[in-house]
N, C-alpha and C positions, 0 to 999 in steps of 0.2 A: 392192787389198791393201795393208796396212801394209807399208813395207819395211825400217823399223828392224828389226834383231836383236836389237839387246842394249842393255840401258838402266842407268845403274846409280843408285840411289839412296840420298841420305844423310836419315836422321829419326830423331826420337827410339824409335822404337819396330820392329819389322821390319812392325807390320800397318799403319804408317804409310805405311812406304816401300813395301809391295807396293801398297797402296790409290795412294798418287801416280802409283806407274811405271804403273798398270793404267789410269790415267785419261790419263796421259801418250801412252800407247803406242794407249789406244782398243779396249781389247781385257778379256776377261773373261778371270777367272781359271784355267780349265780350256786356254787358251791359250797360257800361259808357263809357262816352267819358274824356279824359285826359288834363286838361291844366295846365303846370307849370306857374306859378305865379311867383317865385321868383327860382332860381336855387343854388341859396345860396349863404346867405350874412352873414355876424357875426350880435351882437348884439350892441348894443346902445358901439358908440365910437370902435367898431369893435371887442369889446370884446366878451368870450365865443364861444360856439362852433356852428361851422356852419349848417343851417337850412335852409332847400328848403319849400316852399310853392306851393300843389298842389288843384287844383280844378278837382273834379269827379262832373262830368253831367251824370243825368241818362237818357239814349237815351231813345226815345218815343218809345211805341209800334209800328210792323208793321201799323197796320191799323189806326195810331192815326196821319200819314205821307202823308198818300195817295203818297207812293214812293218816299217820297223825304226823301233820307237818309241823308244829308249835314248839320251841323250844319246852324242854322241863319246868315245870315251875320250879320256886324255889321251893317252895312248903315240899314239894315231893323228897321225902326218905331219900338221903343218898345209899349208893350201892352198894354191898359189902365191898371191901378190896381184896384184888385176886391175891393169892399166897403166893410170892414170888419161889417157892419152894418148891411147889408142886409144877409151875409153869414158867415160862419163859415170865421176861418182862411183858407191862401189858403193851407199849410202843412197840415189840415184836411178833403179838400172840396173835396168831393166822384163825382169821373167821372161820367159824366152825361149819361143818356142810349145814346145807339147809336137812330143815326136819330135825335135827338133835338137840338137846333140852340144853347143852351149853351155850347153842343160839342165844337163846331169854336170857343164862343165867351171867352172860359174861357182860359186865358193864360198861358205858360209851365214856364214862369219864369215871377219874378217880379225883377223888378229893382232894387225898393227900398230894400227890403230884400238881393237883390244880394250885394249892396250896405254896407248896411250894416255887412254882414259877411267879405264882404273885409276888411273895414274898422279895427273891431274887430280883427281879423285873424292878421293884418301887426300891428297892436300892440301887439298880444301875442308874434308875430315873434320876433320884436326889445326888446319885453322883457326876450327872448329868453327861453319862456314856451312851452313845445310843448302840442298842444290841436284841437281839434274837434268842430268847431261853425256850429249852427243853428241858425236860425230867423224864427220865425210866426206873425204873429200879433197875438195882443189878445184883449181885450177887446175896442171899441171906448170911449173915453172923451166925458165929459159934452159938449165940445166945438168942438168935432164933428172929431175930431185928432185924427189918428192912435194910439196905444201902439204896440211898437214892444218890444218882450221877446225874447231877446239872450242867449241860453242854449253853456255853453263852458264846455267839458267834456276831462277829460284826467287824468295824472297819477300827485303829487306832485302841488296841484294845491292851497294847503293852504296859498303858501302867496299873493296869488293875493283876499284871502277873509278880511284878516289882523284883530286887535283887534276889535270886536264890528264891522265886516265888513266895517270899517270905509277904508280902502282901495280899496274894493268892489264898496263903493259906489264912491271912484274917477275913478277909472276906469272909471266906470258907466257913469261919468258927463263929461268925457271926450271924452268918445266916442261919446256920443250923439251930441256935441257940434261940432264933425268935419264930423260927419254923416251929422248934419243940415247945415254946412258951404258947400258941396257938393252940396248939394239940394240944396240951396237955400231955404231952410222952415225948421219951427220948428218942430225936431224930437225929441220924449219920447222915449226911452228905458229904460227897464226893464234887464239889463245882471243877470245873475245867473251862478253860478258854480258848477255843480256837486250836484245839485238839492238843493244846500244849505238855499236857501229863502223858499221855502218849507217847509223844516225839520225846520225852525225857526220860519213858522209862525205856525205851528204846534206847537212848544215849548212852545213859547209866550202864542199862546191860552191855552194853558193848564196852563199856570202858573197865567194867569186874573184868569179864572174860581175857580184855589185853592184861588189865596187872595181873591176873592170876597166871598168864602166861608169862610174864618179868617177873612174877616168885618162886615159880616152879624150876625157870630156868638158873634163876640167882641163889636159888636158895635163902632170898632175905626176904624178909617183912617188908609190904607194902602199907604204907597211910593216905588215905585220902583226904580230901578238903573235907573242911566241914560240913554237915548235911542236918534236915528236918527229917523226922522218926521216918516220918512216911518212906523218903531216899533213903536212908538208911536199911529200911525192910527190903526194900529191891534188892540193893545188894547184896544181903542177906540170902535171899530167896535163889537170888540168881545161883550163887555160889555154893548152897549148901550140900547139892550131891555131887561136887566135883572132885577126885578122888585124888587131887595133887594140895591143894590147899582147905583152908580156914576161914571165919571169918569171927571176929570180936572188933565191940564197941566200949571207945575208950574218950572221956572228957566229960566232960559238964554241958548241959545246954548253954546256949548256944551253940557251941564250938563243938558238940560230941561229933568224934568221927569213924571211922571204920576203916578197922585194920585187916588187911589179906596176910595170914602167916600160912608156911609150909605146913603140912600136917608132917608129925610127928610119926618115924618109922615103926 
C-alpha cells in the first residue's frame, strides 16, 4: 500500500498538478481526494508566470472508515503525533493487523508534517519553481526534538541548491524559522532536493577516505576546501574511528575548513 497522505503540488494549470501528484503518488484518480490551495497567483512582486497550488489526499481504505467516507472536518481535534522515538517515521509506519488497538490509535495525517509542506510548497510557489514536497521525520535529537527531512523533486531545480549549496541551506533556515513561528516551537528541518545531500554525502565520504589514504601514505596533513558545519560533520563523522589519521577544523566562517592530520604515535 502507498503510505504517503498528502502530497502537494505546484504547475501551471490544476489538471497539471492532479496529473503529476496522481503519477507521483501511483494511484488513480478515484483514490485521492482534491484541494486547491492557491488557484493562481504570479510570483514575488507579481512577476512570472502563473501557478496554481494543489493538495492530493489519499482517501482511506474502505474498511479503514468504518463508512464514513467525508473527509475530517476541520473543527475535529487533530491527532496526537506519533513519537518518532519509539516508531519509524510515520511515511514509513506499516499498518497495524486488523483487530489491535494501534489500528484507532495511529493517525491518517500529522499536522506538523502537513504544515510543514505548506509552508515549503508556498515558498517554491512565490519563487515561482514548480515542484513536488514531502516531509517524514527522521531521526530524534540528543534533546529529544523532532528532525523533519523535506524531500522537493521536480524539473530545473538547480538553483535553489546554489554554489556550495549555500542557497540550499537559506532556504533551509528560512523555512524552518516560519515553520517554527507557526508552531509556536522549535522546528529542525533537513530540506533536500532531488536527492542532492545524499549524492553529497556520498561524495564527501569518499573523498575523506582518498585524503586520509594521501596522509597515511605521506605522512602530511591534508586541508580541504572550504565547507558549511553540516560538510564539515560528515567529514568528521566519516573519519573519526579511522586508526591512521585525524581530523580538526580550522578558519573562520565562511571559509572554515577541515584538516586530515596523521595521528600521532
Amino acid at each position: 500500500m502507498n503510505q504517503k497522505t498528502t502530497l502537494e503540488i505546484i504547475a501551471p494549470t490544476v489538471e497539471e498538478a492532479i496529473t503529476q501528484g496522481l503519477a507521483e503518488l501511483g494511484l488513480s484518480a478515484d483514490a485521492v481526494s482534491v484541494e486547491v490551495l492557491d488557484a493562481g497567483t504570479k510570483g514575488f512582486f507579481g512577476l512570472g508566470k502563473t501557478q496554481v497550488r494543489v493538495r492530493l489526499t489519499v482517501n482511506p481504505a474502505p474498511g479503514e472508515m468504518n463508512a464514513q467516507t467525508e473527509p475530517v472536518p476541520a473543527s475535529t481535534p487533530e491527532p496526537e503525533r506519533v513519537d518518532a522515538s519509539e516508531s519509524q517515521s510515520p511515511s514509513a509506519v506499516q499498518p497495524a493487523e486488523p483487530g489491535s488497538s494501534d489500528a484507532e490509535s495511529q493517525p491518517e495525517h500529522d499536522a506538523l508534517l502537513d504544515r510543514t509542506e505548506s509552508v515549503v510548497s508556498k515558498m517554491l510557489h512565490l519563487l515561482n519553481l514548480q515542484a513536488q514536497v514531502s516531509a517524514h521525520y527522521g531521526s530524534t535529537e540528543r534533546d529529544g526534538r523532532h528532525n523533519i527531512h523535506v524531500d522537493i523533486r521536480g524539473n530545473d531545480l538547480s538553483v535553489l541548491i546554489g554554489r556550495r549549496s549555500e542557497t540550499l541551506s537559506a532556504f533551509q533556515y528560512i523555512a524552518s524559522l516560519i515553520v517554527g513561528k507557526e508552531e509556536q516551537q522549535f522546528v529542525q528541518l533537513t530540506v533536500d532536493v532531488e536527492g542532492y545531500r545524499d549524492r553529497r554525502e556520498k561524495q564527501l565520504i569518499q573523498m575523506a577516505m582518498r585524503m586520509a589514504d594521501q596522509v597515511t601514505k605521506s605522512g602530511r596533513r591534508q586541508t580541504l576546501e572550504p565547507m558549511p558545519s553540516a560538510e564539515r560533520r560528515i567529514i568528521h563523522i566519516a573519519l573519526r574511528d579511522h586508526p591512521a589519521v585525524k581530523t580538526e577544523s580550522t578558519g573562520e566562517e565562511p571559509y572554515r575548513k577541515v584538516m586530515i592530520l596523521p595521528k600521532e604515535d
